[in-house]
N, C-alpha and C positions, 0 to 999 in steps of 0.2 A: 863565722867570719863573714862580714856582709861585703856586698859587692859592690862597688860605685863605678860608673860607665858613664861615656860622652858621647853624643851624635850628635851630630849634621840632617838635621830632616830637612827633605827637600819639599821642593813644592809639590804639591798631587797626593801627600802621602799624609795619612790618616794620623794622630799622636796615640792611638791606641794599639794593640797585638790582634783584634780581634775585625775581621770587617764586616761589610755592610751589605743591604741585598744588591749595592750597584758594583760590588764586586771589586771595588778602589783600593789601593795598593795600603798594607799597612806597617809597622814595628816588626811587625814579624817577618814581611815582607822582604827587609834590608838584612834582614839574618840576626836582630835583636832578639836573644833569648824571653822564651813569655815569663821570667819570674823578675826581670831588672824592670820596672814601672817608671815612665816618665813624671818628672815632677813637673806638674804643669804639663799645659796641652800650649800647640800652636796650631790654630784653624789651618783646613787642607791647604788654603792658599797661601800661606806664610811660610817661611822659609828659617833653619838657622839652628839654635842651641837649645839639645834637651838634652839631660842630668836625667841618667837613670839609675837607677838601686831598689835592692831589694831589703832595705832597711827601715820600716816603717816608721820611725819615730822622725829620722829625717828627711823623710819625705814628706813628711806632715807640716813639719818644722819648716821646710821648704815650699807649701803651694799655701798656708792659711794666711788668712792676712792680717793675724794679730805679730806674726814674725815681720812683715814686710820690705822681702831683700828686696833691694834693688833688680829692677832689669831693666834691661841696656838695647837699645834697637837701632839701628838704619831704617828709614824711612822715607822711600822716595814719593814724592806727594805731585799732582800736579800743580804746576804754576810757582808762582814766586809771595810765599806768606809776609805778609806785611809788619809789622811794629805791631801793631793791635791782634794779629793774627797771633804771633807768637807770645805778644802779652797775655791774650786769653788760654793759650796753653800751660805756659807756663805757672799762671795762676790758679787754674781748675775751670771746665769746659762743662757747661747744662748737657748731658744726652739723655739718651730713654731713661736708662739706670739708675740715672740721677747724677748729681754733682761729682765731675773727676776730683783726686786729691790734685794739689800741684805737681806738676814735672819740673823735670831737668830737659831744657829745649835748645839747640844750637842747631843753625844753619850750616852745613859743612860748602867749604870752600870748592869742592872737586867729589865727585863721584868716590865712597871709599873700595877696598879693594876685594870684592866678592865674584866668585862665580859669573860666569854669562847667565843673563836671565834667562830664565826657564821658560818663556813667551814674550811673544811681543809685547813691546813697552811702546808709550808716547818718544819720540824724538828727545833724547837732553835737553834740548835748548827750555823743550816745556815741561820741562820737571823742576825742582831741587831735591836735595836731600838732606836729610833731617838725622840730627842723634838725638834720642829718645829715654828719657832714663824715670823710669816708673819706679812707683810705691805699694800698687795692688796690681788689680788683675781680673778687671771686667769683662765681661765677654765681649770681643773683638773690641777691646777699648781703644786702640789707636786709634781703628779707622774709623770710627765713631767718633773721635775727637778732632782726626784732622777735615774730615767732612763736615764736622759742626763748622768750623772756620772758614770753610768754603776751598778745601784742598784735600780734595779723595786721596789716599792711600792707590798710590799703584802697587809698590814691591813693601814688602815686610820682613825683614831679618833680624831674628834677637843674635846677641854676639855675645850679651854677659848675661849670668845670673849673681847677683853679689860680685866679688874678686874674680871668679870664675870666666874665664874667657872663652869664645870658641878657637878651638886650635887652629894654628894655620895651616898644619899640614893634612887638617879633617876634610875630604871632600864630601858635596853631597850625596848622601844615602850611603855613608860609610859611619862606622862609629866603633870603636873601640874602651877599654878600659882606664880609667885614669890611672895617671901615675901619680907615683910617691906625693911628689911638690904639688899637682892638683888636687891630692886627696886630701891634703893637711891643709889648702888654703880654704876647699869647701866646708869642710868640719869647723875649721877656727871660724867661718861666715858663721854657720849651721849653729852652733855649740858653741858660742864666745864664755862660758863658764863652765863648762863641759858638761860633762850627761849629766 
């Protein structure tokens, strides 16, 4: 019977079980068993939803990008992206890697409802924040995208993978197992035709 699990990684903390010679905090660190694997990494400095299991086929199923779930971010950026700024995201962004796919871009009205940041931030007034909704999974592709447009990436937080949300009552560096109604929404994302 395989295991499917939900975390909250905070910032500073590594997406792996295993660490490094600077000795930085990792999966194993928050008390995640080393056989539940996170699908997909989020860089030390990002914050938010990893989906772990120790079921290899949906895990795979989960991080290639011939599958391509959606994931879902808050993104606070400096400054205020313009009409062109978010047309150019929205449509696909030149970086090192090469050509982004299009996103899913929306300016959010008010700050959404996470956690105190984990460090100092710029002042609201010079920020906004952004919901973010991907098709792949470049390395550090956000900020590599909202820096193309000339609005660095301050905070980073994924919220979804596919239907999957991050829990409200998940704090960071806390993570537990999914329930019933999570595990059948992940699987239906995972397996829309079954094994």
């Amino acid at each position: 019977m395989y295991q499917y699990g939900v975390a909250y990684k905070p910032y500073g903390v590594l997406s792996k079980h295993y660490g490094d010679a600077l000795g930085r905090q990792t999966l194993s660190s928050l008390g995640i068993p080393t056989h539940l694997h996170p699908a997909g990494r989020l860089d030390l400095d990002s914050e938010g939803l990893l989906v772990l299991t120790d079921d290899g086929q949906t895990l795979h199923r989960l991080t290639h990008a011939d599958h391509s779930h959606a994931k879902t971010y808050f993104v606070q950026v400096l400054g205020r992206p313009d009409v062109e700024a978010l047309r150019h995201l929205r449509e696909g962004v030149e970086i090192t890697l090469g050509r982004t796919r299009p996103a899913d871009v929306e300016v959010l009205a008010a700050a959404p409802p996470l956690p105190e940041a984990p460090l100092r931030l710029p002042s609201p007034e010079k920020t906004s924040w952004l919901r973010m909704v991907l098709h792949e999974g470049m390395n550090r592709q956000i900020k590599r995208m909202t820096a193309a447009v000339g609005h660095p990436t301050v905070r980073l937080v994924r919220v979804a993978i596919g239907r999957l949300t991050l829990p409200a009552d998940l704090e960071p560096g806390s993570w537990r197992e999914l329930n019933a109604v999570e595990r059948q929404v992940l699987l239906a994302d995972v397996w829309p035709r079954g094994r």
